[in-house]
DRENMISE-465794 format. One line per 5 residues: for each residue x, y, z of C-alpha. Coordinates in Angstrom, 1 decimal, always signed. Layout:
<pts>
X Y Z  ...
</pts>
This chain:
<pts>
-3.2 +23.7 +1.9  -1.9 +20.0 +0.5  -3.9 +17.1 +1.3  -1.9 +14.0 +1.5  -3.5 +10.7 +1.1
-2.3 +7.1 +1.7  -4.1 +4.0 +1.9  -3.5 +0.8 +4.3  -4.0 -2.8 +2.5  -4.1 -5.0 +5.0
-4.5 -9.3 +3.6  -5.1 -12.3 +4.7  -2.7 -14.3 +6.9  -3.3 -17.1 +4.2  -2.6 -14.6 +1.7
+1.1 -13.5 +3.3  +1.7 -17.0 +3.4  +0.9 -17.7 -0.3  +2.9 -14.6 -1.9  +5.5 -15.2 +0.9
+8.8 -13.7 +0.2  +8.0 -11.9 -2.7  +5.4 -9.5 -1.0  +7.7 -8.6 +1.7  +10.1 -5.9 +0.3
+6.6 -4.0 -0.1  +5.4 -4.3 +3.2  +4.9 -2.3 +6.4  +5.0 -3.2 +9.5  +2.7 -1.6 +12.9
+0.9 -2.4 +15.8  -2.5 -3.5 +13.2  -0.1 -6.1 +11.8  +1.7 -6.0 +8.3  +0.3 -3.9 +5.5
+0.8 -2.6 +1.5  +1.0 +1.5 +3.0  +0.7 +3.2 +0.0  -0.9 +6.2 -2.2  -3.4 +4.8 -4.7
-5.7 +1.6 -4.6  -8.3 +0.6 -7.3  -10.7 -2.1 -6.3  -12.3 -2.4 -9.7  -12.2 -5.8 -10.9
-11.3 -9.5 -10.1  -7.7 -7.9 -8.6  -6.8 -4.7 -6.6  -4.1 -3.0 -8.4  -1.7 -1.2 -5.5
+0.3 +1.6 -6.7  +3.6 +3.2 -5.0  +6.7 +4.8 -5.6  +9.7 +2.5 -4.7  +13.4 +2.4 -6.6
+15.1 +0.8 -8.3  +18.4 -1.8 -8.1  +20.0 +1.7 -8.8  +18.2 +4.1 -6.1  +16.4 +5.7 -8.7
+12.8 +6.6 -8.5  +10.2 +4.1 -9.9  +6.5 +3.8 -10.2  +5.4 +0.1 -9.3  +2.1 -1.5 -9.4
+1.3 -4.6 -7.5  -1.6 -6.7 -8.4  -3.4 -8.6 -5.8  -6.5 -11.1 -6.1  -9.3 -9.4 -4.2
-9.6 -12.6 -2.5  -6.5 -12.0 -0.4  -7.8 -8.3 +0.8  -8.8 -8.3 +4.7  -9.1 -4.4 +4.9
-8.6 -1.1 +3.0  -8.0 +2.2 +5.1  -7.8 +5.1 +3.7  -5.4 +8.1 +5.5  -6.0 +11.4 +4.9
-4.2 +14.7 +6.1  -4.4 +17.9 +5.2  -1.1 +18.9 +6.2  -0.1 +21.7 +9.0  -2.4 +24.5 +9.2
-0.5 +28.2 +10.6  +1.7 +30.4 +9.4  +5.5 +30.2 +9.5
</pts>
């Protein structure tokens, strides 16, 4: 059994208006309002370091890190699953 594990970042509406367009290729969108959806969040320190998997200009696989002031964090969720349980 896999667990999978993703984690919701959701910021301040002052905070989307500050990093304006260059936060929004990297955002979701759902019925809690916009949010960072992604696999890895570290809260250490005077900024939250978001990791994801996007691609690049090319379509090729990429690790990116985004690096937010912990001032602009409203909420953190984390989302776990533990995948389908039964037998195929």
């Amino acid at each position: 059994m896999t667990e999978k594990s993703m984690v919701a970042v959701f910021l301040h509406e002052q905070a989307l208006e500050v990093l304006g367009a260059t936060v929004k290729p990297y955002l979701s969108d759902g019925p809690a309002g916009p949010h960072l959806l992604r696999r890895e969040v570290d809260v250490g320190g005077a900024f939250v370091e978001v990791s994801m998997d996007g691609r690049d200009k090319d379509g090729n696989p990429v690790e990116l890190e985004l690096m937010v002031p912990t001032g602009f964090i409203r909420l953190v969720v984390s989302v776990r699953s533990d995948g389908d349980f039964g037998f195929v």
